[in-house]
C-alpha positions in Angstrom: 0.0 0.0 0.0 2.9 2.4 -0.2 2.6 3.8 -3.3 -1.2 4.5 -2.5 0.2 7.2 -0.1 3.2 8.3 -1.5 1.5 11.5 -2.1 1.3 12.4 1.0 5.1 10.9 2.6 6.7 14.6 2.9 10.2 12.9 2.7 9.3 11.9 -0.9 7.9 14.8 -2.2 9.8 18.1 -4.2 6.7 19.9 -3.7 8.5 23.3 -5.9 8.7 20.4 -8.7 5.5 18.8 -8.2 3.4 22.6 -8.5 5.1 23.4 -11.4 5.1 20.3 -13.4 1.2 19.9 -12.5 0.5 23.6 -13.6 2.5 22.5 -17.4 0.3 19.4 -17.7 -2.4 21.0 -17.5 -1.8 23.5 -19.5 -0.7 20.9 -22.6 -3.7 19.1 -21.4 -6.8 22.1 -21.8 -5.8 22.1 -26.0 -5.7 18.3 -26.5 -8.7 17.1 -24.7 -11.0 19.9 -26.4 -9.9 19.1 -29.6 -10.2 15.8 -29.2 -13.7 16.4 -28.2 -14.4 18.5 -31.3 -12.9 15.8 -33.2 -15.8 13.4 -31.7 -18.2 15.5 -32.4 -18.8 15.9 -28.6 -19.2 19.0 -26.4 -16.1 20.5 -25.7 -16.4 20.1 -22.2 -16.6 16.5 -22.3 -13.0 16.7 -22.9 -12.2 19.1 -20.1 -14.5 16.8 -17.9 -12.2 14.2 -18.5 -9.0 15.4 -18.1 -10.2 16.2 -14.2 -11.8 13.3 -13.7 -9.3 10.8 -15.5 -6.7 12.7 -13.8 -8.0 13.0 -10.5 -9.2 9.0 -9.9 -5.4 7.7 -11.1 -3.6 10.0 -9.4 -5.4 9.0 -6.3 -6.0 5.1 -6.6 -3.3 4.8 -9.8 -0.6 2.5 -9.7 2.3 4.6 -11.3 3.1 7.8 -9.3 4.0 10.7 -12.1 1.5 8.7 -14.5 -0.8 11.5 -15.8 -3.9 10.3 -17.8 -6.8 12.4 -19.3 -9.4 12.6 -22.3 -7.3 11.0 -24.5 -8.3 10.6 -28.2 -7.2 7.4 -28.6 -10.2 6.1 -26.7 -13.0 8.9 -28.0 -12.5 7.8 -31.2 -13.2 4.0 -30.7 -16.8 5.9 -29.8 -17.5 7.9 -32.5 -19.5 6.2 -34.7 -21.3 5.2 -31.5 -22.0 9.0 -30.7 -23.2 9.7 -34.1 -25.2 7.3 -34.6 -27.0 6.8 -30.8 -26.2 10.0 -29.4 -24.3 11.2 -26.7 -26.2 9.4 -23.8 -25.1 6.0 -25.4 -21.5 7.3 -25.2 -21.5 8.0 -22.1 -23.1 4.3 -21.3 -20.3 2.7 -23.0 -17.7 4.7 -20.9 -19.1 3.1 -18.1 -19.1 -0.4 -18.9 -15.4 0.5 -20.7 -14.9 1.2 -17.1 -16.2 -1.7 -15.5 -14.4 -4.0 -17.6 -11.0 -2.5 -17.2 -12.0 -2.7 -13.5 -12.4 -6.1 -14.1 -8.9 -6.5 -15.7 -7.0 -5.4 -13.2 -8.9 -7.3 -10.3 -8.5 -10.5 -12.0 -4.7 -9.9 -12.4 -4.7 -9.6 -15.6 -2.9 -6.7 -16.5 0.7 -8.3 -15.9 0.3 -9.8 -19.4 1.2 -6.6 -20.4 4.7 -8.1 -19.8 4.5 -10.6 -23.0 5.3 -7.0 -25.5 8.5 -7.6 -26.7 10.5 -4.5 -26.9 10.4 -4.0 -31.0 6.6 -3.5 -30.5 7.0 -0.8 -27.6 9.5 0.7 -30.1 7.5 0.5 -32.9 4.5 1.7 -30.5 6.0 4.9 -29.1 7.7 5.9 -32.5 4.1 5.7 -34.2 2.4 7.6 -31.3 5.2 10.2 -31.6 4.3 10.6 -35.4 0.7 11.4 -34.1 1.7 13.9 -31.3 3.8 15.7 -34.0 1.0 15.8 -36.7 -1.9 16.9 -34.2 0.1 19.2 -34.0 1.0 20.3 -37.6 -3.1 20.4 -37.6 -2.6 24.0 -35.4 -1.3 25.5 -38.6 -5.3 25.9 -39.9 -7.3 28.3 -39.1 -11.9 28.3 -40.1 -13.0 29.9 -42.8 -16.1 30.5 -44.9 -15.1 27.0 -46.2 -14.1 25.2 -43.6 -10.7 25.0 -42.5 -7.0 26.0 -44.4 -3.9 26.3 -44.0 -2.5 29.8 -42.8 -0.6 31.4 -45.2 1.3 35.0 -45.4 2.0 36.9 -42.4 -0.7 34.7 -39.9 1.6 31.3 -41.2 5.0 33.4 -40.1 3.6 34.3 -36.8 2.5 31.0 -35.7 6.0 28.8 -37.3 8.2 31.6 -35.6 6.2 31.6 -32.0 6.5 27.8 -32.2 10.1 28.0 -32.9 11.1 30.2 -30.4 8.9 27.8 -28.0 10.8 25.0 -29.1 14.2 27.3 -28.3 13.2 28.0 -25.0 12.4 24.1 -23.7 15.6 22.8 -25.6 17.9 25.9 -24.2 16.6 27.0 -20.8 17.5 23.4 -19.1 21.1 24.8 -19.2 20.5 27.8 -17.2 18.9 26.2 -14.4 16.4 23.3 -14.2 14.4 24.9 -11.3 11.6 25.6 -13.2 9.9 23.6 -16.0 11.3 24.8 -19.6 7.7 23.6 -21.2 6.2 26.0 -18.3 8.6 29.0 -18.9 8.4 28.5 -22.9 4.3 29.2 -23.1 5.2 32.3 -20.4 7.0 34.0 -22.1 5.3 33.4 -25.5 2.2 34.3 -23.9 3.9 37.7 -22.3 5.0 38.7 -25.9 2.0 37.8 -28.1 0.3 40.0 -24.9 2.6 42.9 -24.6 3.0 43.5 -28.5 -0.6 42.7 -29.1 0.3 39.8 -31.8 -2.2 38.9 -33.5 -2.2 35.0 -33.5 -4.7 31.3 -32.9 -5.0 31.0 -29.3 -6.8 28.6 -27.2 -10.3 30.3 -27.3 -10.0 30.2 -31.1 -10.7 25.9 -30.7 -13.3 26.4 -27.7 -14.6 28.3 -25.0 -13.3 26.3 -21.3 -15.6 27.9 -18.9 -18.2 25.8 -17.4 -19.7 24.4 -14.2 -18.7 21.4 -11.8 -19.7 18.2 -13.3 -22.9 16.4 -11.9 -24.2 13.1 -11.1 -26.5 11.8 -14.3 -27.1 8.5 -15.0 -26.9 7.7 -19.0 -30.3 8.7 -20.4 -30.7 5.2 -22.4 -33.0 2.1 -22.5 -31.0 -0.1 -19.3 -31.7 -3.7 -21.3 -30.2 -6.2 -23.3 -30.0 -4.2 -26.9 -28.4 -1.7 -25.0 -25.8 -3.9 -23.9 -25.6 -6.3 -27.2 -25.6 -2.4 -29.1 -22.8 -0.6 -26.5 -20.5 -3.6 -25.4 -18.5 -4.2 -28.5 -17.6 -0.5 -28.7 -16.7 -0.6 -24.5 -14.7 -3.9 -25.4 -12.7 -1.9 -27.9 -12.4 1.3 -25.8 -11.3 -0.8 -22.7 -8.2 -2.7 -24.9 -7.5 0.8 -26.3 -7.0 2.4 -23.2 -5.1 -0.2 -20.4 -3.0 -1.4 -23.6 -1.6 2.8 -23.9 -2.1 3.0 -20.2 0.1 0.0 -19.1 2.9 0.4 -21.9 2.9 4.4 -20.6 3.2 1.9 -17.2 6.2 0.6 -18.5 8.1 3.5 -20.0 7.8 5.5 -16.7 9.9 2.2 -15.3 12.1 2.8 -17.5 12.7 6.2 -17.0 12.1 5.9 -12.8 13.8 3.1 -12.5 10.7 1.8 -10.4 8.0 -0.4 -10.5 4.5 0.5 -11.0 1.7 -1.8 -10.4 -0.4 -2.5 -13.5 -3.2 -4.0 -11.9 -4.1 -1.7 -9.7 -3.2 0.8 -12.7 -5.8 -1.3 -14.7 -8.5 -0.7 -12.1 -7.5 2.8 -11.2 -8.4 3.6 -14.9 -11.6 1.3 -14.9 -13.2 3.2 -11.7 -12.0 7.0 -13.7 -13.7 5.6 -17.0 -16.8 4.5 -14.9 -17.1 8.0 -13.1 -16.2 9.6 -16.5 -19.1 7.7 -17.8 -22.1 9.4 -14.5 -20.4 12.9 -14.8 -20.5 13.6 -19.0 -16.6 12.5 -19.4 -16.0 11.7 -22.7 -13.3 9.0 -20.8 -9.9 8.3 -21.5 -6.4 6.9 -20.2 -3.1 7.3 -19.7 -1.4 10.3 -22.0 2.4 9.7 -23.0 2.9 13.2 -24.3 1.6 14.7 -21.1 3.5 12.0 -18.8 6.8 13.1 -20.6 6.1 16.4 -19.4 5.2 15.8 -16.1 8.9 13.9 -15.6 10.5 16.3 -17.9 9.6 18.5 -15.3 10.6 16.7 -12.3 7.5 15.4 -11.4 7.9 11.8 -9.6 4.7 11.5 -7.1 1.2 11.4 -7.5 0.9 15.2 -6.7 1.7 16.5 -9.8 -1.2 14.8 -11.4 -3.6 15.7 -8.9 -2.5 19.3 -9.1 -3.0 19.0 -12.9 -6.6 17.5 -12.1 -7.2 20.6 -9.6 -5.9 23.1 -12.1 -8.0 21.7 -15.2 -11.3 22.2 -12.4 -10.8 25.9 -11.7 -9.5 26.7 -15.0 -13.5 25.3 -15.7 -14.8 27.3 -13.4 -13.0 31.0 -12.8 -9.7 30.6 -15.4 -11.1 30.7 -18.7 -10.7 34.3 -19.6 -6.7 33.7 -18.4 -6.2 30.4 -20.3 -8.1 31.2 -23.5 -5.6 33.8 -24.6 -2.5 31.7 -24.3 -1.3 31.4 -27.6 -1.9 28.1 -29.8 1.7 28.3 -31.3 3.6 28.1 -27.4 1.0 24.7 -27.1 2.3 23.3 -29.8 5.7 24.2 -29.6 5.8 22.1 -26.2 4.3 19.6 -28.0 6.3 19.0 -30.9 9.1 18.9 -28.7 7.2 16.0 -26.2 7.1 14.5 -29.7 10.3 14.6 -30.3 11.2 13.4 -27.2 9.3 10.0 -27.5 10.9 8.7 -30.8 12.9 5.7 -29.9 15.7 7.3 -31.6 17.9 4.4 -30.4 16.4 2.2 -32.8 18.1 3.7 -35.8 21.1 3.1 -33.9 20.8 -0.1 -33.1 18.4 -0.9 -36.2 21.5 -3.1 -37.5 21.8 -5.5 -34.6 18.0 -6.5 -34.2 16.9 -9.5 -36.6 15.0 -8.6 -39.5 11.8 -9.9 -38.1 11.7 -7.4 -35.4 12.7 -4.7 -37.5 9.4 -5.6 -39.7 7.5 -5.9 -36.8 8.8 -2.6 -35.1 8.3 -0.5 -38.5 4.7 -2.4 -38.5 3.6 -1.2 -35.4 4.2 2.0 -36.1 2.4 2.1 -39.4 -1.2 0.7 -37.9 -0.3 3.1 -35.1 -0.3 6.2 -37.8 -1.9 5.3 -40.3 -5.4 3.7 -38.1 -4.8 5.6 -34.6 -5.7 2.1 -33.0 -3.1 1.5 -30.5 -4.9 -1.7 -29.4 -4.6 -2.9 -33.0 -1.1 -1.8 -33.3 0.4 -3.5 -30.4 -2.0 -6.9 -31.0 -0.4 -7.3 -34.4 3.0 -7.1 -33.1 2.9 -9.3 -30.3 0.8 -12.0 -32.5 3.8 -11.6 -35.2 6.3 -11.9 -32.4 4.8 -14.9 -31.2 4.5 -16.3 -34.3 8.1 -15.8 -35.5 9.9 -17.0 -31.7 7.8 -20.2 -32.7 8.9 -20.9 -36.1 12.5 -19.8 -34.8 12.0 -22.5 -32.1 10.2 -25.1 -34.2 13.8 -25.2 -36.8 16.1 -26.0 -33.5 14.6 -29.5 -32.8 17.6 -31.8 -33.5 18.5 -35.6 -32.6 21.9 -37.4 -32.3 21.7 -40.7 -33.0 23.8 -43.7 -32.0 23.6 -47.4 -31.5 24.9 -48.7 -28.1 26.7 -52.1 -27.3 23.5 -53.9 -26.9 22.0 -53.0 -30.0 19.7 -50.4 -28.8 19.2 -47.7 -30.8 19.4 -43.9 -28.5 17.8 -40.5 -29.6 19.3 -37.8 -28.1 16.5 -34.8 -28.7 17.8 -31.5 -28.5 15.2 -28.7 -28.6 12.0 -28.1 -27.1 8.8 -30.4 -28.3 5.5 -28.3 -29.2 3.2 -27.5 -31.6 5.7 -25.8 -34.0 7.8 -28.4 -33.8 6.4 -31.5 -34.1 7.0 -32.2 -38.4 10.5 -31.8 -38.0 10.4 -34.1 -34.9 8.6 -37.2 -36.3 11.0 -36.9 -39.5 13.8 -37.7 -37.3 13.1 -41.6 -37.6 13.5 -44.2 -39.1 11.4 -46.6 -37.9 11.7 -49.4 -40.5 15.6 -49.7 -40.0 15.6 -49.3 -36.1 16.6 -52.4 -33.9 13.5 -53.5 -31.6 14.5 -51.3 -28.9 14.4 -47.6 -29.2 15.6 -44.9 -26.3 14.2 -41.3 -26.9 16.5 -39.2 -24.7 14.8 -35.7 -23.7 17.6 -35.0 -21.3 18.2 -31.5 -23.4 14.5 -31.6 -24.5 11.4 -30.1 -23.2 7.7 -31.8 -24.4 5.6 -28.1 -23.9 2.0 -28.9 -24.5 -0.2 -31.5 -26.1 0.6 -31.2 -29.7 4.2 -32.3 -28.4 2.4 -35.4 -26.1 0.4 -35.8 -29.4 3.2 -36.6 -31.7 4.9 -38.8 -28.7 1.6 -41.1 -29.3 1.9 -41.4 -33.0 6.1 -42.4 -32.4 4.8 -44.9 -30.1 2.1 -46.4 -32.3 4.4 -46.2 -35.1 7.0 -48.3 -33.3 4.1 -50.9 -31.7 2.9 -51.5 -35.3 6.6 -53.1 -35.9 6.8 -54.9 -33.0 9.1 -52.3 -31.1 9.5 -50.9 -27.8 10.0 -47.0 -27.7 11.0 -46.1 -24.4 11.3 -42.1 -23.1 14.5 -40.8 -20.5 14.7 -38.2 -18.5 11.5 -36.0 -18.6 11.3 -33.0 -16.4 8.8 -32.8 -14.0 6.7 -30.1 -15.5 7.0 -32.9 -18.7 5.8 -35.8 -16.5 2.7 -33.9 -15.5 2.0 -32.9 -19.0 1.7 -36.2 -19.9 0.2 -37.9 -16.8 -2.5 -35.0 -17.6 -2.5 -36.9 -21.1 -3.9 -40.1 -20.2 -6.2 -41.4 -22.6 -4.9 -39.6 -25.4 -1.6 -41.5 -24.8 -1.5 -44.6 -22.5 1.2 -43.6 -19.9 2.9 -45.5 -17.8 5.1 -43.2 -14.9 7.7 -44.9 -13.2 9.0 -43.8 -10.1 13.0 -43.4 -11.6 13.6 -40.5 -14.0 12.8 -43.1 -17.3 9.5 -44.3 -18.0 7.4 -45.0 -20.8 4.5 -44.3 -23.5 2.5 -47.1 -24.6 0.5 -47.1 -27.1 -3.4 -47.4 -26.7 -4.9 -50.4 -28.2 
């Protein structure tokens, strides 16, 4: 239960750290979560709902101190055909069951599987989700018209490029001055003070959305509580819910990394379940963990659960009293911060080390990235990698079944397997003999072998059957334990016999 009260162990927390990098999350939160709300076709403070709530529940019950999670878009999109098709009230239905079957997740234990992504799919993963930071943010560069919206042009285009640039100066060069303050924090500062003091005419954040509102309230989803509803919302909360813990654990992961701690993904898993279920009875448009704003939070020092919950707090009076303040801070410092979040999360290691990885995980690691671009489904994404992982460590492993042969002084004929015995491998395995030329006693040696699961005990029943049809005895050495249990499991597909010794034998059925 320590991490649940980290927040509040004074010995652990750099409370001048933890204000500021709160007060920059939430300001490169406000811009995301209403456009992604636009994007939905959603009210925009559905978005602003979410960041508090989202924010508020994981930095409470999460199980990653300087996590930050919000409305994120890669879960309001799994619902948008849902919203404009059924309304809003539906969407808000299927936030809630999203929620209660993340809930689920992590209080079954499930979210440790999280563990089985190899690391060319987390490259692959966070190189594709930095393409999408950087081009949300290319986005900023249009502007409404009569016709919907363009691309700046003329002096408008040479404002907003050399604001962002001179954002993306100030995060890469204050750090060497001092590190004190936030660089992401200073940056929209002092491109706010200018555009302010010199009256610059440029997009700013009340240009997306107004981000003045009222507390959220208790409602429960105006729709029909019966089976169509649930046959109609649960494919779109199943989607939503693998969407969400599979950004929110592998954000999980990379904090780790960077920390050099351990987070708990279950109770991450639930943490995000009980946000998306309270998202779902106070018009949140849900969400999960954010791996833009997370780098920000630890770019800034942040390693407690108090940033976040100051970035919740923030986001809340921001709703209620700061609008007039936060809707004039200009677009082009936002997106500078941004860009350079985005920068910041390409794996630019893997160039480096693009020649040492085998060209399997290379495919898989550029493939990753491309469903993570090209169809914003992270879910997708990172299924397709570890099913092509999977399925490439089995064929690897399915070639390195081997047997050394030999005939001993007695006339008994040995077959030293070398390799481990499952469903990949089990062709290459049963062309190893030669059962027409073999004496009458055959030894199969698994001493260096492993028989993995029941395609492997399988295939030990055809060798046996095989041999009994020629009168010969096929006896097995040296089976692990964990083998032994396989294949006392296995009676009645294969007649077993266990001896007490380490050798015993498979007879065949008759």
């Amino acid at each position: 239960m320590n991490n649940t009260f980290q927040l509040f162990d004074m010995r652990s927390v750099n409370f001048k750290n933890e204000l500021f990098a709160g007060l920059t999350v939430a300001m490169t939160m406000i811009p995301e979560s209403l456009s992604f709300a636009i994007l939905a076709g959603l009210p925009p403070l559905t978005g602003l709902y979410a960041a508090f709530l989202m924010g508020l529940v994981t930095a409470v019950f999460g199980g990653r101190p300087g996590m930050v999670s919000g409305g994120a878009g890669a879960t309001v999109v799994v619902l948008m055909a849902l919203a404009a098709s059924h309304g809003i009230e539906y969407l808000f239905a299927a936030v809630v069951l999203a929620g209660i079957l993340q809930f689920l997740v992590g209080l079954f234990k499930w979210g440790k599987f999280v563990r089985l992504i190899p690391q060319p799919v987390m490259y692959g993963f966070l190189n594709g989700l930095a393409i999408i930071i950087f081009m949300a943010q290319v986005v900023q560069f249009k502007v409404n018209s009569g016709t919907g919206a363009v691309w700046m042009s003329g002096t408008t285009l040479y404002i907003m490029g050399g604001l962002t640039l001179l954002t993306m100066l100030i995060v890469i060069g204050f750090p060497r001055l001092t590190k004190a303050i936030p660089a992401s924090l200073i940056a929209i500062l002092v491109v706010f003070g200018l555009v302010s003091f010199f009256g610059i005419e440029t997009k700013k954040v009340v240009d997306i959305a107004s981000v003045s509102g009222s507390l959220p309230h208790f409602h429960l989803p105006n729709v029909p509580w019966n089976w169509e509803t649930l046959q109609l919302i649960f494919p779109y909360s199943l989607v939503m819910a693998g969407v969400g813990l599979v950004e929110s654990l592998l954000t999980l992961n990379m904090v780790d990394e960077i920390t050099a701690s351990k987070g708990n993904a279950n109770r991450e898993s639930m943490a995000q379940g009980l946000g998306n279920a309270i998202n779902g009875f106070f018009g949140g448009m849900g969400g999960c963990a954010m791996v833009a704003q997370t780098l920000v939070n630890l770019n800034a020092g942040a390693r407690t659960r108090l940033s976040a919950l100051i970035g919740a707090m923030t986001i809340l009076l921001i709703i209620l009293v700061g609008a007039p303040f936060i809707e004039q801070i200009p677009m082009a410092a936002l997106v500078g911060v941004m860009m350079m979040v985005a920068i910041g999360t390409f794996q630019w290691v893997s160039f480096r080390i693009v020649n040492k990885f085998p060209k399997s995980d290379i495919f898989v690691g550029i493939l990753v990235a491309g469903i993570t671009v090209v169809l914003h489904n992270l879910a997708l994404a990172v299924l397709v990698g570890v099913v092509l992982s999977a399925l490439v460590f089995a064929w690897d492993n399915a070639k390195r079944i081997r047997a050394r042969k030999y005939i001993d002084q007695d006339g008994v004929k040995h077959y030293e397997i070398y390799g481990p015995l499952f469903f990949g491998s089990t062709a290459n395995f049963l062309d190893k003999f030669d059962i027409l030329e073999d004496p009458d006693q055959v030894i199969l040696d698994f001493k260096e072998s492993r028989v993995v699961d029941m395609s492997a005990v399988d295939v030990l029943n055809k060798i046996t059957e095989r041999y009994a049809a020629q009168q010969k005895k096929i006896v097995l050495k040296h089976l692990s334990e964990d083998c032994r249990s396989l294949l006392k499991n296995a009676e009645g597909i294969a007649v077993v016999n266990i001896d007490e010794d380490p050798t015993y034998q498979v007879m065949p059925g008759k």
